[in-house]
Backbone bond lengths (Angstrom), bond angles and torsions (degrees), N, CA, C in turn:
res aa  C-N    CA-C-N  psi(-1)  N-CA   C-N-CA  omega(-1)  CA-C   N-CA-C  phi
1 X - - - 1.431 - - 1.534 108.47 -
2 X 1.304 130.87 131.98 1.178 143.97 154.67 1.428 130.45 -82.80
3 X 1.432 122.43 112.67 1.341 122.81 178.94 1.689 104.57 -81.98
4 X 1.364 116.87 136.41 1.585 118.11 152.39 1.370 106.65 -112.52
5 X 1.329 108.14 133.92 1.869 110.76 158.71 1.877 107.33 -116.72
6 X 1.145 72.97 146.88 1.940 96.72 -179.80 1.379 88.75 -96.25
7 X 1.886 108.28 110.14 1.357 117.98 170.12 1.333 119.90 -78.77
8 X 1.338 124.05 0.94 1.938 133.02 143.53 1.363 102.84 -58.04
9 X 1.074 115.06 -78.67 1.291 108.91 -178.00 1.273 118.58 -76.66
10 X 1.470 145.29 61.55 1.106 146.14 137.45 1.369 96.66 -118.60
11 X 1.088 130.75 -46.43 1.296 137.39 -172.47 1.541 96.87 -46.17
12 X 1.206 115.86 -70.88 1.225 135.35 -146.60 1.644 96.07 -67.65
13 X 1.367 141.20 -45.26 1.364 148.70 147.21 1.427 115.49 -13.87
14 X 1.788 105.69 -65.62 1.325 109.02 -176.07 1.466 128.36 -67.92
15 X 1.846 110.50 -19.71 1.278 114.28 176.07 1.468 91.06 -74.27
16 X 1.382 162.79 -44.95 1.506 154.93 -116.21 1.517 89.68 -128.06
17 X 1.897 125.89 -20.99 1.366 88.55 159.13 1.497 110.75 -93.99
18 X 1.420 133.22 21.67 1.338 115.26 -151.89 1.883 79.47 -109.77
19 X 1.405 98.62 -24.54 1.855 98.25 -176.15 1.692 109.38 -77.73
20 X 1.565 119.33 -11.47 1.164 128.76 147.28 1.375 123.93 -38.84
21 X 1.319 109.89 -63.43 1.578 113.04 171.66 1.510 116.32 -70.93
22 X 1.138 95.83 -29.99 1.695 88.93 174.82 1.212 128.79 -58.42
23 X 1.706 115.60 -24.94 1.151 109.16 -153.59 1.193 86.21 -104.60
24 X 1.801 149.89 -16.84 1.090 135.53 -107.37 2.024 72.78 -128.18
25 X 1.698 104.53 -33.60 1.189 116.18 -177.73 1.907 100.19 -57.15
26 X 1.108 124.76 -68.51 1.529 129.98 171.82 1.323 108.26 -51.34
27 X 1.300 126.82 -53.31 1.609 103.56 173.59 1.509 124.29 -36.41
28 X 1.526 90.87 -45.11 1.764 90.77 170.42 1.390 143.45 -70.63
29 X 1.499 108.48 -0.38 1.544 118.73 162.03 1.734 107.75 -80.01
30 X 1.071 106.42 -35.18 1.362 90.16 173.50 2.047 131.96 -94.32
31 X 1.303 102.25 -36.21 1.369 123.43 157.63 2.027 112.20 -100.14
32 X 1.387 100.29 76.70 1.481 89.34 165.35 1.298 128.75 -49.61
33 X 1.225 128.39 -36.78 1.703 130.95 171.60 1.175 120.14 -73.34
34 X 1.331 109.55 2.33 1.776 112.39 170.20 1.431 123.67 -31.40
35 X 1.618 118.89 116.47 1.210 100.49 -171.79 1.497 102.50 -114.13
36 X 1.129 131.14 155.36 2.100 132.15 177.89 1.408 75.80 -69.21
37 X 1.465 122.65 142.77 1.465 149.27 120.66 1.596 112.26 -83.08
38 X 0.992 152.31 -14.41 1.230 142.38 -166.95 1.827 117.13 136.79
39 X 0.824 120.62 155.28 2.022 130.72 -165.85 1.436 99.22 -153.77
40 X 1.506 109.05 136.44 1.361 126.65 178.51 1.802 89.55 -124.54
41 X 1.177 105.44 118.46 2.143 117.02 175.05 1.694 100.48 -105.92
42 X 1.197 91.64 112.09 1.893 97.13 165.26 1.148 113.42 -112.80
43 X 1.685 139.22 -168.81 1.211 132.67 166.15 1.354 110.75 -57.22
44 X 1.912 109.17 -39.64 1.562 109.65 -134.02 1.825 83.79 -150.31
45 X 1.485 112.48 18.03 1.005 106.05 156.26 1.813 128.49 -154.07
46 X 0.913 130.86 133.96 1.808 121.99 154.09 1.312 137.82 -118.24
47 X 1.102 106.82 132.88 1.600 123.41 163.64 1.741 126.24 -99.62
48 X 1.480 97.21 123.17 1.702 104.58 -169.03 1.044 85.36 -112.63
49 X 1.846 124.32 143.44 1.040 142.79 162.20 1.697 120.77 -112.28
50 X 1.230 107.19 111.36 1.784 101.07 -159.81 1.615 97.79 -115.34
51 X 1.277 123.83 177.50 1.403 126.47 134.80 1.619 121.02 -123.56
52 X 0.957 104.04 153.76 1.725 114.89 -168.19 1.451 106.66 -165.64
53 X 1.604 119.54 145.24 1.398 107.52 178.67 1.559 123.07 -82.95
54 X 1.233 110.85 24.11 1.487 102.38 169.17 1.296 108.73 -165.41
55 X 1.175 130.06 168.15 1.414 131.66 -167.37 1.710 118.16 -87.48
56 X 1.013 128.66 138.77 1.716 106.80 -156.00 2.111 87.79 -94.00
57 X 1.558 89.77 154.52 1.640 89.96 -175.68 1.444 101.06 -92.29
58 X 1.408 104.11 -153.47 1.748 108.79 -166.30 1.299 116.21 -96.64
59 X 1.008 119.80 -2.91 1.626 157.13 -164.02 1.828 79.97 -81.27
60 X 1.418 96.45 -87.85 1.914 128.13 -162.97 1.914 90.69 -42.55
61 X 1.583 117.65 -55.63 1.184 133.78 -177.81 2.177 106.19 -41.38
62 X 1.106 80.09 -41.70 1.588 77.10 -160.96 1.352 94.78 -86.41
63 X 1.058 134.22 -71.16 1.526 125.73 148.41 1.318 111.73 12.36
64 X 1.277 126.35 -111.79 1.828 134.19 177.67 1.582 104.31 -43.22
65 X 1.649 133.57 7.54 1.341 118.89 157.73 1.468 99.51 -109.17
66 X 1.331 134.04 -24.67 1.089 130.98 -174.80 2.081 114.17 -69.47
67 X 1.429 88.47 -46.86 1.788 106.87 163.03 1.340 121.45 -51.58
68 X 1.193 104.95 -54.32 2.192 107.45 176.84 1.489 104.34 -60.08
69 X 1.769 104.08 -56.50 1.735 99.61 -175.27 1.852 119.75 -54.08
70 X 1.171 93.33 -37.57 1.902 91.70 165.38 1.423 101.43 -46.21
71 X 1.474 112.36 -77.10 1.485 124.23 -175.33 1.265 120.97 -30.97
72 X 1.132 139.41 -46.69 1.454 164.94 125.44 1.549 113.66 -16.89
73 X 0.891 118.57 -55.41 1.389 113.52 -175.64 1.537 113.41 -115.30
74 X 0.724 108.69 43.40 1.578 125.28 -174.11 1.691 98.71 -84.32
C-alpha cells in the first residue's frame, strides 16, 4: 500500500491544530478551569469545544483574537 499526503493540506491541518492550543492556552487566562470538550481541525477551519461557567462576551472574544494575532505575527 502506498500512502500520498498533500503537503497543502498537511500543512494547513497543523497550523489549525497548533491554533487549537492557542486558543485553549487564552481561554485559560480568562476561565482557569477550562476544560477541552472536544476539537474539530480542518484546513480552513476549527472548532474548540470547552466548558466554563459562563459564556465569554465580545469584549473577552476580541481579546483572545487580539492575543493569538500578536502570537501569530510576532
Amino acid at each position: 500500500m502506498k500512502i500520498i499526503v498533500n503537503p497543502q493540506q498537511r500543512y494547513a491541518k497543523m497550523r489549525a491544530h497548533t491554533a487549537t492550543h492557542l486558543l485553549h492556552t487564552q481561554l485559560n487566562t480568562i476561565f482557569p478551569e477550562t476544560k477541552q470538550a472536544g476539537s474539530l481541525v480542518e484546513e480552513d477551519y476549527i472548532r474548540f469545544d470547552y466548558q466554563a461557567k459562563e459564556a465569554l462576551s465580545n469584549e473577552q472574544i476580541k481579546h483572545i483574537e487580539d492575543e493569538i494575532n500578536k502570537l501569530i505575527y510576532l
